[in-house]
Structures are given as C-alpha cells and as structure tokens.
N, C-alpha and C positions, 0 to 999 in steps of 0.2 A: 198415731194410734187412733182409730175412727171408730163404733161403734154405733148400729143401732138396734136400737131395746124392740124384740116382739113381742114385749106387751107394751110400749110405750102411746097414750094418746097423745092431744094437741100437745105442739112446744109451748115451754114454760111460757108464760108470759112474761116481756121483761128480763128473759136470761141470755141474750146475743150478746156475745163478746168477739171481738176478734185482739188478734195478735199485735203485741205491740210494733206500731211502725218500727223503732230501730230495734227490734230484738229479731236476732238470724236463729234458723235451725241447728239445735245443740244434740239430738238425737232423739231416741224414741224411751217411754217413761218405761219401766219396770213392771209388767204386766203382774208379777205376784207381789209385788208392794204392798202390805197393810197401808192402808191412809184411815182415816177418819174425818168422816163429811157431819155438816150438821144441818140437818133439816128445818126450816121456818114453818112451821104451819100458820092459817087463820086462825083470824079471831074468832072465840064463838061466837054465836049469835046474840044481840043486844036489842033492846028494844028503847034503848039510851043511846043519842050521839054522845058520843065521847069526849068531840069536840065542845061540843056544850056542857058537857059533865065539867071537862077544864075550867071552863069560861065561868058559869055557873057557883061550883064549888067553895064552900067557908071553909072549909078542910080539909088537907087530903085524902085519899082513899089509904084505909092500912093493907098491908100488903095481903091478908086475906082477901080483903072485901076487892083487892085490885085482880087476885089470881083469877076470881070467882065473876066478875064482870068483865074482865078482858084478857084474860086467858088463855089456855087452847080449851078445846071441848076436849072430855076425858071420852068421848066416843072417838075422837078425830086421833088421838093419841093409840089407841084400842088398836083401830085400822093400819095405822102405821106400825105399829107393832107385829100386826098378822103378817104386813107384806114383807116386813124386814128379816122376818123367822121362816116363812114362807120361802124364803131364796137362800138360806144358810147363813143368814149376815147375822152381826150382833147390834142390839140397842146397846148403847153404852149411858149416853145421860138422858132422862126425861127429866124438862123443865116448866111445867106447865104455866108460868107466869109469865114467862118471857117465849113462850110457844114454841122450845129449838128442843129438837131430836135426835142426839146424836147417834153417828152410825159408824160402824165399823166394818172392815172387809177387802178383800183383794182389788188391787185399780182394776185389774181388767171386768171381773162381776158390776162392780160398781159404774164404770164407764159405759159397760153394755144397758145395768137396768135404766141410766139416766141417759143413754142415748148423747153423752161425753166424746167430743173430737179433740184428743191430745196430741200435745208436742213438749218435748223442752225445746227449750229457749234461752239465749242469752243475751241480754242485754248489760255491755260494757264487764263489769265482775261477777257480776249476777245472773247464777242460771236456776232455772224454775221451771215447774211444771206449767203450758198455758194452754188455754182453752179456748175454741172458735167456734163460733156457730152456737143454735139452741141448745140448752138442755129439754127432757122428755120425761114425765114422769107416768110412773105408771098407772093403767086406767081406775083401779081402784082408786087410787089418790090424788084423780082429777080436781083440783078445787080446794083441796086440802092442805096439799103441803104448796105452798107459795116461793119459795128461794131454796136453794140448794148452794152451800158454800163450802169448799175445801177442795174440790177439783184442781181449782186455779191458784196457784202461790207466789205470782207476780204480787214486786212492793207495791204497796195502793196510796202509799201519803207519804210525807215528805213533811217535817218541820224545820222549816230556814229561819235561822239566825246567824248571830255577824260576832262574834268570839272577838275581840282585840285584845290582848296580852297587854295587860297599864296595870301600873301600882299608882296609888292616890290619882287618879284621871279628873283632871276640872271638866267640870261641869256635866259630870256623870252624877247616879244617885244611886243608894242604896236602897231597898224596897224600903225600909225604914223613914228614910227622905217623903220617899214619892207617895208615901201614906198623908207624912204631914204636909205637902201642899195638894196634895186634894181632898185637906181636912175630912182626912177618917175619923169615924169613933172612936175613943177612946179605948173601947171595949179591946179583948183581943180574942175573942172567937171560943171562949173555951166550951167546951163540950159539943161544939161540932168538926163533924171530919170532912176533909174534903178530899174526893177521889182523884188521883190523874192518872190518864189512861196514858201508856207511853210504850212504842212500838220498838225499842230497838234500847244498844244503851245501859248506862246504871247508875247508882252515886255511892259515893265511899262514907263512909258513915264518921269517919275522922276530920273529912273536910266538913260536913254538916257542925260539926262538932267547934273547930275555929269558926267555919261561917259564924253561927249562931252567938258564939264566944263575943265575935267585932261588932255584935249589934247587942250587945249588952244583954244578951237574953237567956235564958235557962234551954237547955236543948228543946227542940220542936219534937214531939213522938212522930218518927215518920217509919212505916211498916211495907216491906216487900210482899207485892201479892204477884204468884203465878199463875198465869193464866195461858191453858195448853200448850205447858211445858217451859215458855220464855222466863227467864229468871233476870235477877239485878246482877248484870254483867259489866260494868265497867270496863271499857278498854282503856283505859288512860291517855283519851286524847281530848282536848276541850272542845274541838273543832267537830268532832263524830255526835253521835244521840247522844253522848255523854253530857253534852252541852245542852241540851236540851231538857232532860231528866233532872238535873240538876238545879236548871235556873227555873224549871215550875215550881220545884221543892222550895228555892230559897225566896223566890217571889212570896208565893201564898204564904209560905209559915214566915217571911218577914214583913209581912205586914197585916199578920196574924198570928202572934207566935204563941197563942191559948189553943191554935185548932190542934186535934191527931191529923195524919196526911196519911191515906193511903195511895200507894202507888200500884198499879196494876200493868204488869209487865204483860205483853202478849205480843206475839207473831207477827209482822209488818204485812198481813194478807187480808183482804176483807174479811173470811174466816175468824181469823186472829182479833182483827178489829172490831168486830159487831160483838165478837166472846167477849172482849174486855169490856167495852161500855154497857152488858144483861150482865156481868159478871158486879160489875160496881152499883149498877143499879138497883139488884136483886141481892144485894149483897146483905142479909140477916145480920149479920155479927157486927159489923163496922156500924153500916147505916149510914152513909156519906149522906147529908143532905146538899153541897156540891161535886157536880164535875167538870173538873176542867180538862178541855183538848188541847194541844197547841200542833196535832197534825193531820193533816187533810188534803185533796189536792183538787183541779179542777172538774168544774162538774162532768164539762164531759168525758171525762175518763173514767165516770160512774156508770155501771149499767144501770136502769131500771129498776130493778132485783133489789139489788142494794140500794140505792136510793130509797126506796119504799121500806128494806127491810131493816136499815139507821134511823128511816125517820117514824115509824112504829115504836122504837126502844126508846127514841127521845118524847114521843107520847107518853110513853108510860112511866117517864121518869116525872114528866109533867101533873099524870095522876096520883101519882106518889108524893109530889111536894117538892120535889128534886130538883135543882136549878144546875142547868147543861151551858159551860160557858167554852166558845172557839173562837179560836185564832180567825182572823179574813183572809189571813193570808200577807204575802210578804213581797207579790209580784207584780204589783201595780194591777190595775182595771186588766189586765190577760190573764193572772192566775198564774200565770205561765205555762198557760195551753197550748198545744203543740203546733199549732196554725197561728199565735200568736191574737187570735182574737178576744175580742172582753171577754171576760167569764168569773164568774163568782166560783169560789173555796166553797167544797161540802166537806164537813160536816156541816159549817157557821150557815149554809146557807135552807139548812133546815127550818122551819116555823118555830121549833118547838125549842130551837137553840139560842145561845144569847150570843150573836154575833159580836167579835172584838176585834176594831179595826185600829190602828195606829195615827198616833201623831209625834211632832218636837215639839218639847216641853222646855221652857227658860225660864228658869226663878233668881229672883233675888231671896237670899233667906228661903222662908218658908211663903214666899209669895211671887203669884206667877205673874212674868211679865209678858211673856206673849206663849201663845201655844197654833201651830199650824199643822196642815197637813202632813203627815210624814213621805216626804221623797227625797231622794237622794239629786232630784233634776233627772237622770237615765229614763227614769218612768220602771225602770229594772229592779229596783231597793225602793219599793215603797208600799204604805196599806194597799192591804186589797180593798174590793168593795165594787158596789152593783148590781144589777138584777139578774134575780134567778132565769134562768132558761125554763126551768122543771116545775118548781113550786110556785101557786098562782099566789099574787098579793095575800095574804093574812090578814082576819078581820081588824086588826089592829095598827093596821095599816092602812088602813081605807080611806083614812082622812089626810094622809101624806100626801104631797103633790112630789109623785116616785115620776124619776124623768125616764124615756125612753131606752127600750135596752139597744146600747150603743153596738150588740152583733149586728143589729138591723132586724133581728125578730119582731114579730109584734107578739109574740107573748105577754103578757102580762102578770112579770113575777114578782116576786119577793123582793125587794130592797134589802140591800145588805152594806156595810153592819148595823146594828143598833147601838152601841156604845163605842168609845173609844178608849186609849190610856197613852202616855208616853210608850215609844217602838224605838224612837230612832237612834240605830247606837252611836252616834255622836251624841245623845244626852239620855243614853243607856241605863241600865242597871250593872252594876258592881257586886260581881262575882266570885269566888272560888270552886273552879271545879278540877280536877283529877293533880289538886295541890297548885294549878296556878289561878293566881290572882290576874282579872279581864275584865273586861265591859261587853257585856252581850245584847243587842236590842231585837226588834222585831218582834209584830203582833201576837206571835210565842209567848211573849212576854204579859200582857195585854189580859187572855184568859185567864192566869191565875192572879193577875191583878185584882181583876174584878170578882173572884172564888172565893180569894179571901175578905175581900168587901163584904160580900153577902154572907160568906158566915158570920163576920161582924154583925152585920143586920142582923141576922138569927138570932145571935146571940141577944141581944138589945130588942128584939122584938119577943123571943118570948116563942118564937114560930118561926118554921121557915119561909122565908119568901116564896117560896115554890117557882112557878109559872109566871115571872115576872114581866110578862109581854106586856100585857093589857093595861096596868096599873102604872107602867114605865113611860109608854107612850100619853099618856092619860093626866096621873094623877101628878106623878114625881119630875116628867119634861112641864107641865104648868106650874108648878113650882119653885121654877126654874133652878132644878137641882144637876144642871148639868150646865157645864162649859160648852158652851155654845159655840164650834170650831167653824170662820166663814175665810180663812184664805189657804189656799192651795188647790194641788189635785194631785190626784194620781194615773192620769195618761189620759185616759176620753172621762172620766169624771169628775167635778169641779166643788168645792164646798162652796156652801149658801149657808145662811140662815135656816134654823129649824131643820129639820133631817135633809141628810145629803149621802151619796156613796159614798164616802170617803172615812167619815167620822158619824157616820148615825147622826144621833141626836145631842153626841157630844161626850169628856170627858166627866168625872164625876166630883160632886162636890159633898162629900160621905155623909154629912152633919145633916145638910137640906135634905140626901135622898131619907135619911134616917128620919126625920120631919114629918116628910109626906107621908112615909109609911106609918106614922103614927096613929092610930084608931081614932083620934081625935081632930086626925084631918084630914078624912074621907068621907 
C-alpha cells in the first residue's frame, strides 16, 4: 500500500525506514482500519538554551513553568488542529508538555495525507504493519509537526535476560544482599515513586506478595498503569516479559521497599514506547521522580525521528528533576546489531539518560571480593557499552579520555555506560516470578538497581537528584564513591581505570555517593 499526499512538502526530516531484513511479505494493510497516529510537534520558541537551563538550574522547573518554556506553541497546536478537521480526521489527545497530538482516522486517508509506503510483514510469529521510505507532511505543517508515530508496529526493543530455575542458588543475591554490599542508605525511599516503563509482559500480585514476605518486608504499593491499551498481562512463563516486569518490580522495591512503583504497560512499538516514557514523565498524580528502562535495542535500528523524539522526552524529564536510568544492554560491544558490528543500546545511549552497564560481583558476607567485567567469555552474554554513533560527546564528558568508536567511525560520540551494578546471572539476583523461584541477571537488572538507589538519595536528600550527569562525573567519581571496575571486557572494549565502555565509571558505593551529594560537600 503506497501512497502520495497532494499537499504533502519536503520528506520528514529523519523519518526513512525500510523494511526489516528478515521480515517477508505477509500482505497488504486494511485500507479502512481506524489506527491512531501521534504527532511530535516543536518546541516553542525560547530565548533559553535549555541545555543550559539543565546545567545551570538549583531547581527543577514545575511542570507549569516546564509546559510554558518547553512546550508546544498553542499557535502550532491551533494549526494542527485546522489540518486535522480540515481532512475529516479526529484530534483525540492534545498534550502540550510533552508536544504529541494524537490522531485518529482511516489507514488509507492517513497514509495518503503522510505520504506512508505500507506493508505487512512477518518476522518469525510476528506480523505487523511496516513502513519504507519517507514520511511527508502537509505544507501547512512544515516545521511544525517533527515525528509521526503509529504507521509502523514492528517490536522496537528487546529486554534480555537469563531466567535459571534454582531454589537457595550459592552465590546468587537477593536485591536485599546487593543493597548491603554496595552499602546503600539505610533510608528505604519512602515517598518517592519510581516509574518502569515495560513493553510486553505482567506480574501477579500474589508472588509480589511471597517475594516481598522472603525479604522480611511489608508489601511494596506497586500500581498498573495502561498506556494505549496494553495492560498487566501475565502469561505465566518466567522465560517471556514476564521475567522482565517482574524482576524491575522486585529489584527497585527490594532494595527500596518505602518507594510506590509505578508500572507503565504500553505497546512494544516506538509509538507505544515514546507514549509510555511522556506518559510517566508527565504523569501529574503519581509524580515518579525515577525512571527506570530495562528495554532498548541497537542504535541503528533507530531512525532519526525517534532518536531525536526519545531524547527530547528525556530532556524534559531532566527539566522536571526526573532521573531516566537504562539498561546498556546485554550483547556485548555489537548490541546485537544485525551486521554484528559495535554499537551502543538506545534508550541508555541518550545524554540525558543514566546509562547501566553490568558486571560479576563476589562477596564474602557483605564484603566485596572482587568485582569484573560482566561476560560470559562468548562476547554473546555480556554488558553492553561504547560510543554513540548519533549523540556527539556531552559536556560532561569532555574530560574523559573516551577511546575510539571501535565501528571505525570517526564520530565522536557519547560514551556509554555511566554506571554499572551486578548483571551476571551466575552471581544473579533471586527471584520469584509467575510462582517459580530462579536467578535472573543482565543489565535489566542494573536500571532499577540504581532507581532505587536514587530514590533513596531522594529520600535522604530532601530533593531529587534530578540530572545527575554533571555532579556524577564531577563531584561523586572524586569522591571516590564508586567502585572503580579495571579488569575485563566486553568484545572490542576493554576496562581501565576511571571510565571505560564497559562499566562507566564503575559500581556504587550508596553511603559515599550519599556524601557527596551532601550540600556540605559541594
């Protein structure tokens, strides 16, 4: 199904997709389909960098003063509305804080006015609507609207982790454990929440229930949020998202079991994905001051579009005070990109996110005897990590000596991760999901490690850490509040002293980062 728009100007900037390599022709899409697309518009106009606004900032922006500074324009919202009424279609949501528009209407109207080249598609069980070529948008809306998402319903991320079925497992730890060897605060987070965004999947609220029971602790409040339509669906397998949804849940709230946990269920589609993380962000009633990711996949399987349109939302979770913590990934230095070359995990490999890459962790007691790089030796089972392709170095970065990106690009990107935690599930975390008891590892793991960290900080500080880039690199690595990881690797990249692709700038040591951040010793 091909389509082009006679009003449509220049192609999108940024919106070329093609077709996935291994998915064949499954047929042609349903021309009167209701779908529901959601438009990105621009920022308004500012006469503040933003990025300096971050950088800058003693406090965060409240979510007015953020609508109103980095917003849509309610002119730009206006126009989109004429064009959308203009053609017979419906607005369904305007969100002016997070700049999305949604739209309602028939695939074939919708394909025509965005100048949309469909197909389905199947790749192995999975069939989906997919999208080739630009999109086009209409000449009124040149400049306006910036991303267009719901065309495409190819899965965009992938959360890997390693499920083993063990009762009592040596030398596995319970988040409880892995709190007290990297001496967390005492604190347990109460009165903040911490968001996870989770694409697939669900948890049973009776094993929450024993979980919580075995770690001597009062139930965790954790709350289903839907987000366009996906719901907490459990299929009762530990091996499926179920594993995944679950061990974010029992991570952060076990080794924070004062925080609420929101979970925010949505769609395995960039669509889906960008809804849930404006959904958590902007979220009034909860008010997550973290979020944790544990799924993402190689950059280049990101277009442009998205890229710019994920990493705007983690902007603005930065202006809000909002600390974004991701997974690096679970594929070694490739990502497991389809050419098998380096490449860094997006979301993690955003500026504005808190990268979380893996290691093995071996304690005697509650004292660590050695901690290395997480791999399995394959280069197949291990953190991810390395330079961005996309994002150029961050000013907080500038004083890193970041090694070359091993594609052979000269780009000069972002280093990835910033922090690390225990991944490897040979010295795992210890689980119950869909009623059995296992050990699950991987950087999955990792994100809400450190979510609930930080809401401890929160909590102990009084504020939230927000935008912890700056201060990280800075105040709390001189500090030396982090476990400083120098032997391994993970396939072309190597740990060192002081940051490395592999493990940042190392695992955490709760007490010192709690230290640093003290107003007293800055």
């Amino acid at each position: 199904m091909s389509f082009t728009s006679t009003t449509q100007s220049s192609p999108l900037a940024g919106s070329f997709r093609r077709h996935l390599a291994n998915a064949v022709p499954a047929g042609v899409p349903v021309a009167g389909e209701l779908i529901d697309l959601t438009l990105v518009l621009r920022r308004r106009p500012s006469t503040i960098d933003l990025s300096d606004l971050i950088t800058v900032q003693s406090q965060p922006l409240s979510r007015d003063e953020h609508e109103a500074r980095a917003g849509a324009d309610p002119a730009d919202i206006e126009r989109v509305e004429a064009a959308i009424a203009d053609r017979h279609l419906t607005v369904t949501t305007v969100h002016p804080a997070s700049r999305t528009v949604g739209v309602r209407g028939p695939l074939s109207v919708l394909a025509e006015l965005f100048g949309a080249s469909l197909q389905m598609r199947r790749a192995g069980d999975e069939v989906f609507r997919s999208r080739q070529g630009y999109l086009h948008v209409p000449s009124e809306l040149d400049g306006i609207v910036t991303g267009v998402f719901g065309f495409d319903t190819r899965p965009v991320a992938r959360a890997s982790r390693n499920f083993r079925a063990q009762t009592n497992p040596e030398g596995t730890f319970t988040p409880k454990e892995v709190a007290q060897a990297y001496d967390f605060p005492t604190a347990t987070g109460k009165g903040e929440t911490v968001a996870l965004i989770e694409l697939g999947g669900g948890f049973r609220y009776s094993d929450l229930h024993k979980y919580w029971e075995s770690l001597s602790y009062g139930d965790v409040r954790c709350t289903a949020v839907s987000v366009q339509g996906a719901t907490n669906a459990p299929n009762g397998s530990p091996d499926s998202a179920d594993g995944e949804v679950v061990l974010d849940i029992e991570v952060a709230g076990g080794v924070a079991p004062g925080i609420k946990i929101g979970v925010y269920f949505t769609p395995n589609t960039d669509q889906g994905f960008l809804g849930a993380i404006n959904a958590a962000i902007h979220d009034r009633v909860r008010k997550p001051s973290v979020i944790s990711i544990s799924w993402g996949s190689a950059e280049p399987n990101w277009n442009p579009q998205s890229l710019t349109a994920f990493n705007q939302a983690f902007q603005d979770a930065a202006l809000l005070g909002i600390t974004v913590c991701a997974a690096a990934g679970d594929n070694g230095s490739s990502d497991g990109s389809e050419d098998g070359s380096p490449s860094v995990d997006f979301p993690a490999s955003s500026p504005y996110v808190l990268a979380c890459g893996g290691t093995r962790l071996i304690v005697s007691g509650t004292r660590i005897d050695s901690e290395t790089v997480w791999n399995d030796s394959s280069g197949e089972s291990a953190t991810g990590g390395g330079i961005s392709s996309y994002f150029p170095v961050p000013s907080y970065q500038s004083t890193v000596m970041l090694p070359a990106n091993a594609s052979g690009s000269s780009f000069r990107g972002r280093g990835v991760p910033d922090v690390a935690g225990v991944a490897d599930p040979n010295t795992g975390y210890y689980t119950l999901v869909d009623g059995s008891w296992g050990v699950v590892g991987g950087t999955s793991a990792v994100a809400p490690l450190w979510a609930g960290l930080i809401a401890v900080l929160n909590e102990q500080l009084g504020k939230p850490v927000g935008y912890l880039h700056p201060v990280l690199y800075s105040t709390v690595f001189g500090h030396k509040a982090l476990h400083d990881i120098t032997e391994g690797n993970n396939g072309s990249y190597s740990a060192t002293r002081g940051w490395d692709a592999c493990t940042g700038l190392g695992s955490p040591n709760g007490q010192l980062i709690l230290k640093a951040l003290l107003p007293a010793n800055k």
